[in-house]
C-alpha positions as CSV (number, residue, x, y, z in Angstrom):
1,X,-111.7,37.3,45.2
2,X,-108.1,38.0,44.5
3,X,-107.8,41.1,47.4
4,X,-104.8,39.1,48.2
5,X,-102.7,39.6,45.4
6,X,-100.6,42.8,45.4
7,X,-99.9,44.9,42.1
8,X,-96.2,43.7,40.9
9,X,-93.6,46.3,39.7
10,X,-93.3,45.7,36.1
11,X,-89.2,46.4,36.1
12,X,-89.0,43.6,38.7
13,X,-91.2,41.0,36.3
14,X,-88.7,42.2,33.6
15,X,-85.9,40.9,35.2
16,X,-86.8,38.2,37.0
17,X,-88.1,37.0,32.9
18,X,-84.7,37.9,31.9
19,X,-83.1,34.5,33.9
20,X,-85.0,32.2,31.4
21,X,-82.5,32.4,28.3
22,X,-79.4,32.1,30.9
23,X,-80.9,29.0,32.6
24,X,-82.0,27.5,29.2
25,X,-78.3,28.2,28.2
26,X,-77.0,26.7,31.2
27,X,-79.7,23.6,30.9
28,X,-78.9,23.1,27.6
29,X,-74.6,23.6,27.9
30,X,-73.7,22.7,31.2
31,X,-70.5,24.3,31.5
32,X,-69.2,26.7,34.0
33,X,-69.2,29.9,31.7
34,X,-72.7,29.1,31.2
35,X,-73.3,28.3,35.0
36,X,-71.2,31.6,36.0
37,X,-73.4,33.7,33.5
38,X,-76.4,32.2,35.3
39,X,-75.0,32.9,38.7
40,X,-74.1,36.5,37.7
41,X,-77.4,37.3,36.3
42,X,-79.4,36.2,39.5
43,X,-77.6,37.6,42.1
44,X,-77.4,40.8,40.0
45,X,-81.5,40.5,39.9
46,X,-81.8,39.9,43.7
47,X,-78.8,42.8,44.8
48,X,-80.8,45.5,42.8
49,X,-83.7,44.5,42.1
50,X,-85.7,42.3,44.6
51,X,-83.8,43.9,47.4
52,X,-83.9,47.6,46.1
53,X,-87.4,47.8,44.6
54,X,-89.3,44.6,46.7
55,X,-88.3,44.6,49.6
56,X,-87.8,48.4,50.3
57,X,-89.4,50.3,47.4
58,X,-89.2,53.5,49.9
59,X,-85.4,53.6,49.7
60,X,-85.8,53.1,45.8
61,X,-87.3,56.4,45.0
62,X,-84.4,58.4,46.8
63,X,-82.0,59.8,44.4
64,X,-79.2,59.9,47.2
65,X,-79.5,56.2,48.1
66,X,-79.1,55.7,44.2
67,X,-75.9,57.8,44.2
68,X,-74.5,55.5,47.0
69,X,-75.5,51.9,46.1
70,X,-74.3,52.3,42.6
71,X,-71.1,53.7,44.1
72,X,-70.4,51.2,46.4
73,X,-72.1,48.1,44.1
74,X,-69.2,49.2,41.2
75,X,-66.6,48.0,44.1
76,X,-68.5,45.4,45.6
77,X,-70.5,43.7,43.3
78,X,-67.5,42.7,40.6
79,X,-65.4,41.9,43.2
80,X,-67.9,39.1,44.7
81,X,-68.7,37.8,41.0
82,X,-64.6,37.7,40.7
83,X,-64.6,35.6,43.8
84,X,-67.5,33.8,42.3
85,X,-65.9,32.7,38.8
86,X,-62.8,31.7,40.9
87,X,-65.2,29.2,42.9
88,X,-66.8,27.7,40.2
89,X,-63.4,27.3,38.0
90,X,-61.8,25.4,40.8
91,X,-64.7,23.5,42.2
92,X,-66.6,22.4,38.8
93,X,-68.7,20.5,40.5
94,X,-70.8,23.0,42.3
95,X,-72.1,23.8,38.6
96,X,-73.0,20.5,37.0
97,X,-76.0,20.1,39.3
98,X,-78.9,23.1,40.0
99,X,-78.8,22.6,43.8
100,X,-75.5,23.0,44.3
101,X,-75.7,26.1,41.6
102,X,-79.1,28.2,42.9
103,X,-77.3,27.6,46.7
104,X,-73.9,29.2,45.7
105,X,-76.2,32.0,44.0
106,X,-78.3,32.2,46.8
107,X,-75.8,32.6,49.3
108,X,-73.7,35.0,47.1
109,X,-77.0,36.9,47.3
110,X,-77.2,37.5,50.8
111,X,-73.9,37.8,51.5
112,X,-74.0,41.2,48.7
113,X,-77.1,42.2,50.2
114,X,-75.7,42.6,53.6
115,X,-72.4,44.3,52.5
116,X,-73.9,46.6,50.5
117,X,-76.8,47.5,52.7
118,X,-75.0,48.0,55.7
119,X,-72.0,50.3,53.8
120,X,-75.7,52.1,52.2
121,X,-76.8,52.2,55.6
122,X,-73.8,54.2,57.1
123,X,-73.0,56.4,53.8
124,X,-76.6,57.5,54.1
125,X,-77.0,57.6,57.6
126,X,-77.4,61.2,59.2
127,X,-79.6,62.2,56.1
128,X,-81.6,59.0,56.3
129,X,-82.1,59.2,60.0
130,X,-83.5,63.0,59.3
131,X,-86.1,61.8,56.8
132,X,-87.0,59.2,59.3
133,X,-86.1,56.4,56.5
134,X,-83.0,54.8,57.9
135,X,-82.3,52.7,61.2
136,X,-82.6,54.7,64.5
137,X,-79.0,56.8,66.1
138,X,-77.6,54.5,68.6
């Protein structure tokens, strides 16, 4: 009856639970500390967590693709939630409402996912390409 429904990685449940005290936070104090810290938290979630372990769990279990994306997520990633508290501190507005808020996250989301899996992509790339797990040689 339920053959549809696919076992769920219980580190990913974990984290995606761990946005409900920072929304209620930001739900109940709608400031932009409170909006930033809710901002932070899910595009932290979706950079390493629903992109690394959903949607490619193969690249996950590779110690060497864990020794780059940490290495180039400590430049990347505080740099965009830098850029991130500067947005929100000048344009308050983007914070008071959840639209605007979850599209700035969202965004911010895919704009780290790209960066960071392209510069994985090309600091793994001959090794990946022998174990047949990274994008074909050009």
């Amino acid at each position: 009856m339920f053959d549809y429904m696919q076992k769920r990685d219980p580190f990913a449940i974990a984290f995606y639970c761990g946005a409900v005290p920072f929304g209620l936070l930001w739900a109940f104090h709608h400031a932009v500390w409170t909006a930033f810290l809710l901002q932070a938290y899910l595009i932290t979630m979706a950079v390493f967590v629903l992109d690394t372990f959903e949607m490619r769990p193969n690249r996950a279990k590779q110690r060497r693709f864990w020794k780059v994306m940490l290495l180039t997520g400590v430049l990347v990633h505080p740099l965009l939630l830098f850029c991130l508290w500067r947005l929100d501190a000048v344009y308050p507005g983007l914070v008071r409402r959840w639209g605007p808020l979850f599209i700035v996250a969202i965004l911010a989301s895919i704009l780290e996912m790209v960066i960071l899996g392209e510069t994985v992509d090309r600091l793994m790339g001959t090794e990946a390409q022998q174990d047949g797990t990274g994008p074909p040689a050009s």
